[in-house]
Gaussian input, Z-matrix of N, CA and C with variables (Angstrom, degrees):
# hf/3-21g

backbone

0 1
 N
 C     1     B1
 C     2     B2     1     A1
 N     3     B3     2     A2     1     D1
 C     4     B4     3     A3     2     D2
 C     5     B5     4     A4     3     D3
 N     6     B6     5     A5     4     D4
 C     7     B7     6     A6     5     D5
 C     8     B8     7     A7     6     D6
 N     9     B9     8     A8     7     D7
 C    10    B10     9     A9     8     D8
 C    11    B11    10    A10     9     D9
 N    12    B12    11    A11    10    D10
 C    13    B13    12    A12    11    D11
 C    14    B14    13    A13    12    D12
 N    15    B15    14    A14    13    D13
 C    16    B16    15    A15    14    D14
 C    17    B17    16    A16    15    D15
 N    18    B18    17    A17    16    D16
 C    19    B19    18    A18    17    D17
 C    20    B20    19    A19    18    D18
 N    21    B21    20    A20    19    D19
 C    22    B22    21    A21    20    D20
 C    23    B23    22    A22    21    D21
 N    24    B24    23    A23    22    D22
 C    25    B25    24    A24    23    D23
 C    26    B26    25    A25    24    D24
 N    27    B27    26    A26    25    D25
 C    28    B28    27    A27    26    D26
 C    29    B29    28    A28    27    D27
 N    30    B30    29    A29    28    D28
 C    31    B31    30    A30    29    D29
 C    32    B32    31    A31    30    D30
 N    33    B33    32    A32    31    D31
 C    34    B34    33    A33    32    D32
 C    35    B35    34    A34    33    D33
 N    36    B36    35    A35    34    D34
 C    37    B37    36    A36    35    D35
 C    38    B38    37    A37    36    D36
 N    39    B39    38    A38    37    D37
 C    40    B40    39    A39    38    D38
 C    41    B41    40    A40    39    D39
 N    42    B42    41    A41    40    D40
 C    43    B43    42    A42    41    D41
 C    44    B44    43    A43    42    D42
 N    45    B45    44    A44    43    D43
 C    46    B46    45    A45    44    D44
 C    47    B47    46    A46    45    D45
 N    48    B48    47    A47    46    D46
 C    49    B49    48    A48    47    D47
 C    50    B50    49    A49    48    D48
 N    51    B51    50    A50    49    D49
 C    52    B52    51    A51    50    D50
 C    53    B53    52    A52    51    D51
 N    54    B54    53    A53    52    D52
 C    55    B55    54    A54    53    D53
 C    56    B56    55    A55    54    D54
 N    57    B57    56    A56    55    D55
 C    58    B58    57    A57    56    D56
 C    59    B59    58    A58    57    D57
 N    60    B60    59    A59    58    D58
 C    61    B61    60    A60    59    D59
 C    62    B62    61    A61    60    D60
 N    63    B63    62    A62    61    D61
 C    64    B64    63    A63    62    D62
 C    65    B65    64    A64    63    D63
 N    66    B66    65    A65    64    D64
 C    67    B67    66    A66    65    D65
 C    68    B68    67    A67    66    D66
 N    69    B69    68    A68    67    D67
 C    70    B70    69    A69    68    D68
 C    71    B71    70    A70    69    D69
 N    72    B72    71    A71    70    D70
 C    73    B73    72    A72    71    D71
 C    74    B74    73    A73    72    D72
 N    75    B75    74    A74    73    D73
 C    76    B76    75    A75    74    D74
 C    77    B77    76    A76    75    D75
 N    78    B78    77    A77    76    D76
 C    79    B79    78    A78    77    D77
 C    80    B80    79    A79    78    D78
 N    81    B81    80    A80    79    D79
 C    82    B82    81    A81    80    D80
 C    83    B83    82    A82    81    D81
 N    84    B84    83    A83    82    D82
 C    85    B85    84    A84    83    D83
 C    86    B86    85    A85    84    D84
 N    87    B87    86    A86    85    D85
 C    88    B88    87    A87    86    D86
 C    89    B89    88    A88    87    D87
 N    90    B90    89    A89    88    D88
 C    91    B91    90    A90    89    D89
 C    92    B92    91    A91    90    D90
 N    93    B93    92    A92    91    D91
 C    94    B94    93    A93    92    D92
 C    95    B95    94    A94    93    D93
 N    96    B96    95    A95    94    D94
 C    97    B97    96    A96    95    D95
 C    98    B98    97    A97    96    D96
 N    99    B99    98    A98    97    D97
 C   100   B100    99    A99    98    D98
 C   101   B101   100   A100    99    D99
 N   102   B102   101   A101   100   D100
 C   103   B103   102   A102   101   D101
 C   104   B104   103   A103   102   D102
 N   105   B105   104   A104   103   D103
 C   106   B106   105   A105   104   D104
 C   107   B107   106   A106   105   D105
 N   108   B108   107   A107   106   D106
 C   109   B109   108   A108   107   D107
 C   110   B110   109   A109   108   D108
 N   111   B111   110   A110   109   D109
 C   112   B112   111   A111   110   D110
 C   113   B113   112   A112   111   D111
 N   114   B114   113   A113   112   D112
 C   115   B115   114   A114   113   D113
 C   116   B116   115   A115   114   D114
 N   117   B117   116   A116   115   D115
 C   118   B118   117   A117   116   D116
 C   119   B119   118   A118   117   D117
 N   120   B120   119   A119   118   D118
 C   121   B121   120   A120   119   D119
 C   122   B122   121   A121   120   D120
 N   123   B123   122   A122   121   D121
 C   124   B124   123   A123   122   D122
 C   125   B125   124   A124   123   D123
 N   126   B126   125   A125   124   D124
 C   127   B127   126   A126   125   D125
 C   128   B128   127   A127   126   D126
 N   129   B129   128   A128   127   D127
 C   130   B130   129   A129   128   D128
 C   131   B131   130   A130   129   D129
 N   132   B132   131   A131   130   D130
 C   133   B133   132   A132   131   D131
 C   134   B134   133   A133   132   D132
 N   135   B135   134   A134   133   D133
 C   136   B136   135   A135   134   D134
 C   137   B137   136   A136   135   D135
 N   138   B138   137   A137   136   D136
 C   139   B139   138   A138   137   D137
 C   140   B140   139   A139   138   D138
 N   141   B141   140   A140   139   D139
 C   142   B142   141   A141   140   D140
 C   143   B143   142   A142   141   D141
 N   144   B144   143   A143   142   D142
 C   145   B145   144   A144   143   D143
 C   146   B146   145   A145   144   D144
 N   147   B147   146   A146   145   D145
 C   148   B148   147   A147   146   D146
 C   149   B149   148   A148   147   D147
 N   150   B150   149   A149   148   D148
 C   151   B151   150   A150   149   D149
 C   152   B152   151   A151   150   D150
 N   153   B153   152   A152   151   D151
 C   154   B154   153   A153   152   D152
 C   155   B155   154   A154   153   D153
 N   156   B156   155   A155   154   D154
 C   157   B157   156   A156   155   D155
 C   158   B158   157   A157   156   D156
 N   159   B159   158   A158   157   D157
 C   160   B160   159   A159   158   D158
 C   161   B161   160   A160   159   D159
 N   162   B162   161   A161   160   D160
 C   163   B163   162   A162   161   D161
 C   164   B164   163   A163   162   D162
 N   165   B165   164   A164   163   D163
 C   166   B166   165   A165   164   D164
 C   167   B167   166   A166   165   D165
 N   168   B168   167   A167   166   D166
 C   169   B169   168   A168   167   D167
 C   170   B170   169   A169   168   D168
 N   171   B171   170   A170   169   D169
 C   172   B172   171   A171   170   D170
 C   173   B173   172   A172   171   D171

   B1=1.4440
   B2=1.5325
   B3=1.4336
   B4=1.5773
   B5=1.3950
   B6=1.3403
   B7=1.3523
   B8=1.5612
   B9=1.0548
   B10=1.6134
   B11=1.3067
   B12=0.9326
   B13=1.7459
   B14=2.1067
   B15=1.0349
   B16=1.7254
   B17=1.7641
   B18=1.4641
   B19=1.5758
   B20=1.6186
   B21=1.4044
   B22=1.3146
   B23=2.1380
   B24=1.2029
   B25=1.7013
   B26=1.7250
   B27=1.3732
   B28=1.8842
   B29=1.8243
   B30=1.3030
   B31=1.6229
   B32=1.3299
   B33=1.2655
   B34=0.8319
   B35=1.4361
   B36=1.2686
   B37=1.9022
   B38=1.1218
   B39=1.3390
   B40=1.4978
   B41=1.4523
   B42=1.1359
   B43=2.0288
   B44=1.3463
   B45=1.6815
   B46=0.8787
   B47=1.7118
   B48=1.7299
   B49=1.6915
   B50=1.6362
   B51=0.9519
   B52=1.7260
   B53=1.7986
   B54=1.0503
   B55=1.6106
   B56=1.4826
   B57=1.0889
   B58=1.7178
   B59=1.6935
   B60=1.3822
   B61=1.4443
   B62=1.4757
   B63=1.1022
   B64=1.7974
   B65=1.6228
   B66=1.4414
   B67=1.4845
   B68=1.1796
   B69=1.2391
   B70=1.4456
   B71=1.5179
   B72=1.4562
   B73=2.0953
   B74=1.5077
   B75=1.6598
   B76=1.4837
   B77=1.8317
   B78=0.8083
   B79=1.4096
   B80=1.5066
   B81=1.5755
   B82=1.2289
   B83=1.7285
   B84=1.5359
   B85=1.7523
   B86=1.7062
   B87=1.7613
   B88=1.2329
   B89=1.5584
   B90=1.3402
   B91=1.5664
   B92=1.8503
   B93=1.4534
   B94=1.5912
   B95=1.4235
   B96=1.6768
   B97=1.4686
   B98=1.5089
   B99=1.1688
   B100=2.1722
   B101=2.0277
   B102=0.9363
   B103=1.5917
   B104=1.3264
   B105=1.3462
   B106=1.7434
   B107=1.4096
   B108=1.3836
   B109=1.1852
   B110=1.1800
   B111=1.2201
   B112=2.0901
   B113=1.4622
   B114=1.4920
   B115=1.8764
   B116=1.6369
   B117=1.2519
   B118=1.5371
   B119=1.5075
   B120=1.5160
   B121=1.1039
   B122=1.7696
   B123=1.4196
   B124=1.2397
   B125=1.6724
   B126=1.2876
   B127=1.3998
   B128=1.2475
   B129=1.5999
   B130=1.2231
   B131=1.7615
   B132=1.1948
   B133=1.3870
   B134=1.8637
   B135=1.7007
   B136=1.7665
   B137=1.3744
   B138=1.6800
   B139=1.6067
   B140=1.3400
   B141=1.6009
   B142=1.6299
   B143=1.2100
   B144=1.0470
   B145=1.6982
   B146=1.7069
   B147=1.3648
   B148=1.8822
   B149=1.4955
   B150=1.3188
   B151=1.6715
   B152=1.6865
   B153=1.2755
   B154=1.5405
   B155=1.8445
   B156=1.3644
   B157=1.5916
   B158=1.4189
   B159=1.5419
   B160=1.5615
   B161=1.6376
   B162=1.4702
   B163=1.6769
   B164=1.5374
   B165=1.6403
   B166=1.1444
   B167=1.8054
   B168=1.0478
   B169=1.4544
   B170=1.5210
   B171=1.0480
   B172=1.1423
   B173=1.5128
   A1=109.34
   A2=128.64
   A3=117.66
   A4=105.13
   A5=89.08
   A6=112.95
   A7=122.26
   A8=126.93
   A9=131.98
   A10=103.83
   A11=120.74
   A12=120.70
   A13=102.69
   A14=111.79
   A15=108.18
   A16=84.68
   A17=136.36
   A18=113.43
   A19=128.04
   A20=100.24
   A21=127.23
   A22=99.81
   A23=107.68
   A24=116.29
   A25=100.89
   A26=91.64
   A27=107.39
   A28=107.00
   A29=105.21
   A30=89.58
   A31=104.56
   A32=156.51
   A33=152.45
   A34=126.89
   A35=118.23
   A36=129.86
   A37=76.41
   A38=161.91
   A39=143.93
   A40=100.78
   A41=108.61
   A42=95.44
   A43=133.41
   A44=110.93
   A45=113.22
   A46=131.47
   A47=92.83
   A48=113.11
   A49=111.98
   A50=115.27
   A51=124.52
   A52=75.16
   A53=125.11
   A54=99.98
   A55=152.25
   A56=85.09
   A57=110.71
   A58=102.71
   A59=135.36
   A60=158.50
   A61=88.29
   A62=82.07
   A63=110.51
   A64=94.64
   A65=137.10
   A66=116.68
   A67=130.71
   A68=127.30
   A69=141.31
   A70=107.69
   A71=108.06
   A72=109.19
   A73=116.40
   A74=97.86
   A75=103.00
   A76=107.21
   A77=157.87
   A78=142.83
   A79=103.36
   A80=121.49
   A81=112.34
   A82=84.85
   A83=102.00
   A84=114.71
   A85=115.10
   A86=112.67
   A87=101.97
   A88=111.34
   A89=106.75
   A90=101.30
   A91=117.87
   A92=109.19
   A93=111.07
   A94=99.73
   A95=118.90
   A96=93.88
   A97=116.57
   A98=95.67
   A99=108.18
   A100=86.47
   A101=117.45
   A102=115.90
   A103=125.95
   A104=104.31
   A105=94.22
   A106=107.76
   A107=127.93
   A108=132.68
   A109=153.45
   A110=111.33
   A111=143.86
   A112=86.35
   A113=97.43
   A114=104.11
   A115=97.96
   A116=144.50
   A117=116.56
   A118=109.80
   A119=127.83
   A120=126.66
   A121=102.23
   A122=118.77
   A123=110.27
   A124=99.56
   A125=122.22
   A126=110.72
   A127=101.85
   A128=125.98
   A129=126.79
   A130=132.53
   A131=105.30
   A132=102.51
   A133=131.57
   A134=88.83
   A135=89.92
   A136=125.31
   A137=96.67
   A138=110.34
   A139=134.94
   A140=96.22
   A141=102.40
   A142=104.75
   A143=147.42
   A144=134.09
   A145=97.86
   A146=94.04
   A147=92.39
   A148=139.10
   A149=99.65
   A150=132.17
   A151=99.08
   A152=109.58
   A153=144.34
   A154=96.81
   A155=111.28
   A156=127.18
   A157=100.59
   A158=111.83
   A159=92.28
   A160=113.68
   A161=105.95
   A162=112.38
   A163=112.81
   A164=111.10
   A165=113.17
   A166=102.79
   A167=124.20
   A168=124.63
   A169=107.83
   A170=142.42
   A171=153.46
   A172=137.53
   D1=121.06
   D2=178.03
   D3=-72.37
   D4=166.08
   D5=-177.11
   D6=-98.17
   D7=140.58
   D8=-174.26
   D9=-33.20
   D10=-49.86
   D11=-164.05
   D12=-81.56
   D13=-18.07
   D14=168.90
   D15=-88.47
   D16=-55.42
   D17=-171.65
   D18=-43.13
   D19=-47.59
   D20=-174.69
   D21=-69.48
   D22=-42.17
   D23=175.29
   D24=-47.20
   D25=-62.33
   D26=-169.23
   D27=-72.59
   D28=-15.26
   D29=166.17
   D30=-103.83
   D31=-18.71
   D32=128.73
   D33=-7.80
   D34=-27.96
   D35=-156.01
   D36=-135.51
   D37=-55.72
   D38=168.27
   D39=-41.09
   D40=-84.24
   D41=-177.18
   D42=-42.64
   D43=-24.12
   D44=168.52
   D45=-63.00
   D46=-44.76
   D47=171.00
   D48=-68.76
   D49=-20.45
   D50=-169.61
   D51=-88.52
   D52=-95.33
   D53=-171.98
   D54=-24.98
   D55=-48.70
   D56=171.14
   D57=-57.83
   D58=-15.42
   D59=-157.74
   D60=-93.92
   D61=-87.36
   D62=-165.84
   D63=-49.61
   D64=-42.38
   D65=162.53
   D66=-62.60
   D67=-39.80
   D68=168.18
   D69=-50.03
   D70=-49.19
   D71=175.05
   D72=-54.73
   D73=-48.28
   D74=179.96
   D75=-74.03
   D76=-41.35
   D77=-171.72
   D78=-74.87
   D79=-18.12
   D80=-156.30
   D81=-73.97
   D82=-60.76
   D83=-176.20
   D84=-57.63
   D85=-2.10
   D86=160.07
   D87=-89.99
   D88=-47.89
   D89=-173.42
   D90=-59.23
   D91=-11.41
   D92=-178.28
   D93=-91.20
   D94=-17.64
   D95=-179.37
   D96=-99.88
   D97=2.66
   D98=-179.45
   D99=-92.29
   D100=-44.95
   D101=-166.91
   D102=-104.58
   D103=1.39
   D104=-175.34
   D105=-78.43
   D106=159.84
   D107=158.04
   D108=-41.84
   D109=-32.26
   D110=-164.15
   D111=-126.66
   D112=122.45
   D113=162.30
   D114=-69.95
   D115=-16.30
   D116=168.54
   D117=-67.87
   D118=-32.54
   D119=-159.77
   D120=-84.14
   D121=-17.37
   D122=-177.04
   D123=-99.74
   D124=-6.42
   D125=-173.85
   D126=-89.99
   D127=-41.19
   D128=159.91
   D129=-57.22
   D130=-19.72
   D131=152.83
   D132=-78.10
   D133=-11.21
   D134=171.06
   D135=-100.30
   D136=-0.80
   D137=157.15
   D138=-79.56
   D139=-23.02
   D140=152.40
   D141=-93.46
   D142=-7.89
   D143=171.96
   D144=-61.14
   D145=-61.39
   D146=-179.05
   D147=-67.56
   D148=1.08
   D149=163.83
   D150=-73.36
   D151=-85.69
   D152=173.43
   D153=-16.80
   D154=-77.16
   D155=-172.72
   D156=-99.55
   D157=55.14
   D158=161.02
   D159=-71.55
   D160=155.95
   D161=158.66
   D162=-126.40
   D163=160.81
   D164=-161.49
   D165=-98.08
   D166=121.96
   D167=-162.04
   D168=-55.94
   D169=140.78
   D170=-175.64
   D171=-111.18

């Protein structure tokens, strides 16, 4: 049976990889909306930018 400290290891490296994700998505949909070709294709990449980086209004 593992032990708390291997559970806590392996969620640890899940959050870690779930981040490392979620950065890789966001630069991908930044660099397509500074570089894509077609202003639809870059406006639609800043609609997932604003999906991606929502903030909570303040």
């Amino acid at each position: 049976m593992p032990t708390v400290s291997a559970v806590l290891e392996n969620a640890a490296l899940i959050t870690a990889a779930g981040t490392a994700w979620y950065a890789v998505a966001v630069t991908i949909a930044a660099a397509t909306a500074v570089a894509a070709p077609s202003p639809g294709r870059r406006r639609d990449a800043r609609e997932v930018l604003k999906v991606l980086v929502r903030r909570n209004p303040r």
